[in-house]
N, C-alpha and C positions, 0 to 999 in steps of 0.2 A: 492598521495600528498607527497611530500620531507621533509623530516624532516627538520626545521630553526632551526640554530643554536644560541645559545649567552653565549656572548663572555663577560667578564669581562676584562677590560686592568689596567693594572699598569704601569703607567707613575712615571718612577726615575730618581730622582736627587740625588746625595749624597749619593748612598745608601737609601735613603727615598722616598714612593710614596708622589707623590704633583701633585696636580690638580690645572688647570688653567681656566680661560677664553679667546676664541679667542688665546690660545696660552701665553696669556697673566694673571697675576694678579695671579700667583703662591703663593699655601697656601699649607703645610702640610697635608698627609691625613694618613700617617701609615708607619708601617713595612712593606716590600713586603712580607717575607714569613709568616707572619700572616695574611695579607690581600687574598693572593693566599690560604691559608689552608681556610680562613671562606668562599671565594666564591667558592669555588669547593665545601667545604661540601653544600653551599645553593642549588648546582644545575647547577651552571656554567659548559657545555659544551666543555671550553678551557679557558686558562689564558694565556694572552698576556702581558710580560714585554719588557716597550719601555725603553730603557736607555737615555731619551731626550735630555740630551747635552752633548753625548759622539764625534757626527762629529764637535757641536761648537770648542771644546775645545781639538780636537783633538787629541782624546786617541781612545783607546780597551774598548768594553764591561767590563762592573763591574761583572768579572767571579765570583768573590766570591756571591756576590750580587745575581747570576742566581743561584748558587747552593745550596745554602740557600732555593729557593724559590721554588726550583723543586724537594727536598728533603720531601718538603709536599706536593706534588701535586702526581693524579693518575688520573687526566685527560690530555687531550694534551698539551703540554706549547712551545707559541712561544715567541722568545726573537728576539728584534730589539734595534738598534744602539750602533754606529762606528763597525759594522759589513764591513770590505771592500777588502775581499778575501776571497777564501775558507778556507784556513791558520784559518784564523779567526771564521770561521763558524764552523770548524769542532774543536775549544774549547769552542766553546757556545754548540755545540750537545754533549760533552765529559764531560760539568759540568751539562745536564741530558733534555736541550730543546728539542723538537720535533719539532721543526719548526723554521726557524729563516727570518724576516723580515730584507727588505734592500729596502732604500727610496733615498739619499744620491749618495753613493756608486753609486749604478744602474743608477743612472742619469750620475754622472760622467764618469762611464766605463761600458754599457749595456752587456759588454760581462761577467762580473759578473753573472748574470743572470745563465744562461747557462753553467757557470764554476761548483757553488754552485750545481745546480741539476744533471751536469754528474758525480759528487762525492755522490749526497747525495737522489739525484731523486725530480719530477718537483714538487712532492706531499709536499718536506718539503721547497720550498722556495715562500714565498710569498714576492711581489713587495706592497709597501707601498706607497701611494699617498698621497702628504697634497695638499690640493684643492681649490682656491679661486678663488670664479666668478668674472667675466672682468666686473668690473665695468663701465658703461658707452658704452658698447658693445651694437650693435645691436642683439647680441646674447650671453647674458652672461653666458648662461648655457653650448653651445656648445664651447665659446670661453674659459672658465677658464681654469687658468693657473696652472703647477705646481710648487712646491715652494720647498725648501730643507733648511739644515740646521736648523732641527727644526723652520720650516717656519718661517727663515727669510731673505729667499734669495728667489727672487724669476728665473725663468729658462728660461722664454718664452716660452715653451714647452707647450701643448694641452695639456688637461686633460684625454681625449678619445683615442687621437693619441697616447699619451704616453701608457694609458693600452692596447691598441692592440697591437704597439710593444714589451712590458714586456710579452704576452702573446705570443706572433712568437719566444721570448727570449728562453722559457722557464720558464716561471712563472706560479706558482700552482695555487694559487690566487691572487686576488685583494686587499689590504686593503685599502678602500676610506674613507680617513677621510675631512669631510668639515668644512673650515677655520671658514668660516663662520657661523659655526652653533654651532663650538666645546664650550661645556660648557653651552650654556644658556641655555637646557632644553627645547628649544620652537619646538623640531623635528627636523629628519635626514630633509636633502636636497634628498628628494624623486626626485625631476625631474634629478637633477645630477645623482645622483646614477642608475636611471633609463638608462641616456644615456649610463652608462660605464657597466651595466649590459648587455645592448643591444650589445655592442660593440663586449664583448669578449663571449667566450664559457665555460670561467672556473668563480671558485665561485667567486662572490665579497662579500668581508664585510664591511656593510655600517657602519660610525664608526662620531659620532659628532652631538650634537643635543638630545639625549635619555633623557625625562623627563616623560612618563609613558608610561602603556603600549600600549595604543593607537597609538602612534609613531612608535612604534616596530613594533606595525599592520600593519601600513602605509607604513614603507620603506619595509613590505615583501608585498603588494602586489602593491603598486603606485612602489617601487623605484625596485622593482624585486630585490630585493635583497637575496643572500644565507644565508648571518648568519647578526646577529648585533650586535656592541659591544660597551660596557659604563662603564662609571668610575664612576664619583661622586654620582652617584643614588646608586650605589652599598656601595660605601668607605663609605657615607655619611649618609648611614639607608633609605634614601628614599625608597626604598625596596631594594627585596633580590633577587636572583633569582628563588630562588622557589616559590613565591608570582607573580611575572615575569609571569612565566610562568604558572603558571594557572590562569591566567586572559585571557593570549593568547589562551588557549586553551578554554577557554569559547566564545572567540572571532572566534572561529574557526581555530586559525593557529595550525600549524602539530608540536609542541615542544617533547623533550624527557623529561618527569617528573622524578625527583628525588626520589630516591626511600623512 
């Protein structure tokens, strides 16, 4: 059985993590590099810092921001947005990420993809999906769209189609985050996550929706998913990741316990 992984993310503004709903209704939750040092001691797997309105607003990653945060970290850290060259990638890996996410970018120039990993290899670029089901679709699962700009543009673009070709790109993994689920607590979008699992051959992280551990249960084996990652459960006390994960493991999933 495969070890699942989970993932704690840090979504920054400002230099500050802030958590939203749906995208939406942005409130304060901490320091990055104090929130990355207390989830990796609980047990956190990897830390993922989103820079969320670096392509809005049309700038580079907050390098200071990432070096601060990777200075206390000894587990993997991936860092995303206005990541939009290799140029670019290769000072988010120079202020100490292991991995750098591209959502934006990759939509506008897929050859991105494939730049980033023939300089840095397929293993540290992950392609990031914001996902929202086609409302009113006769198939809203297979038809949702992908979205950019810190979802609020939306692409026309397949959600499945898009991760098969990020994966022909050159893409290590998937991170699927569902629009529709981000923040309320009520579960990952298990069937989503399931088609794009199906889709490709590399990991996906299912990412939106995480309100106990039951969830986590769900999207690793309804959504097939490889790792899962959440925020406000984490920032917010709801629990920790070491609590996390031994419930999973009583649950029977395959977790790595903290020592």
């Amino acid at each position: 059985m495969l070890t699942k992984r989970i993932i704690a993310c840090l979504d920054v503004r400002g230099g500050r993590v802030v958590k939203g709903v749906q995208f939406l209704d942005i409130i304060d939750a901490g320091d990055p590099a104090e929130l990355a040092a207390r989830h990796a001691a609980a047990g956190a797997d990897e830390i993922v810092l989103l820079d969320i309105t670096a392509t809005h607003e049309g700038r580079g990653t907050l390098i200071e921001t990432v070096r601060r945060a990777a200075r206390q970290l000894f587990v993997p850290f991936t860092v995303g947005g206005g990541i939009r060259s290799a140029e670019d990638a290769a000072a988010v890996f120079d202020a100490g990420a292991d991995k750098v996410s591209i959502n934006s970018a990759a939509i506008a120039r897929p050859e991105l993809i494939g730049e980033i990993g023939a300089s840095f290899g397929a293993q540290a670029v992950i392609v990031a999906i914001d996902a929202r089901r086609a409302a009113g679709s006769s198939d809203p699962v297979g038809n949702a769209e992908v979205y950019v700009s810190g979802g609020r543009k939306t692409t026309g673009r397949k959600v499945v189609e898009w991760a098969r070709e990020a994966e022909q790109r050159g893409a290590g993994e998937i991170l699927l985050t569902s629009m529709d689920s981000d923040g309320v607590r009520s579960g990952f979008d298990c069937e989503l996550t399931a088609r794009v699992s199906e889709a490709v051959q590399i990991p996906v992280i299912a990412s939106g929706g995480a309100g106990n551990a039951q969830h986590f249960a769900e999207v690793f084996e309804k959504g097939k998913a490889d790792a899962a990652l959440a925020a406000s459960i984490f920032h917010f006390g709801v629990t920790d990741c070491r609590s996390l994960k031994v419930e999973l493991q009583r649950a029977g999933v395959s977790v790595r316990l903290p020592c």
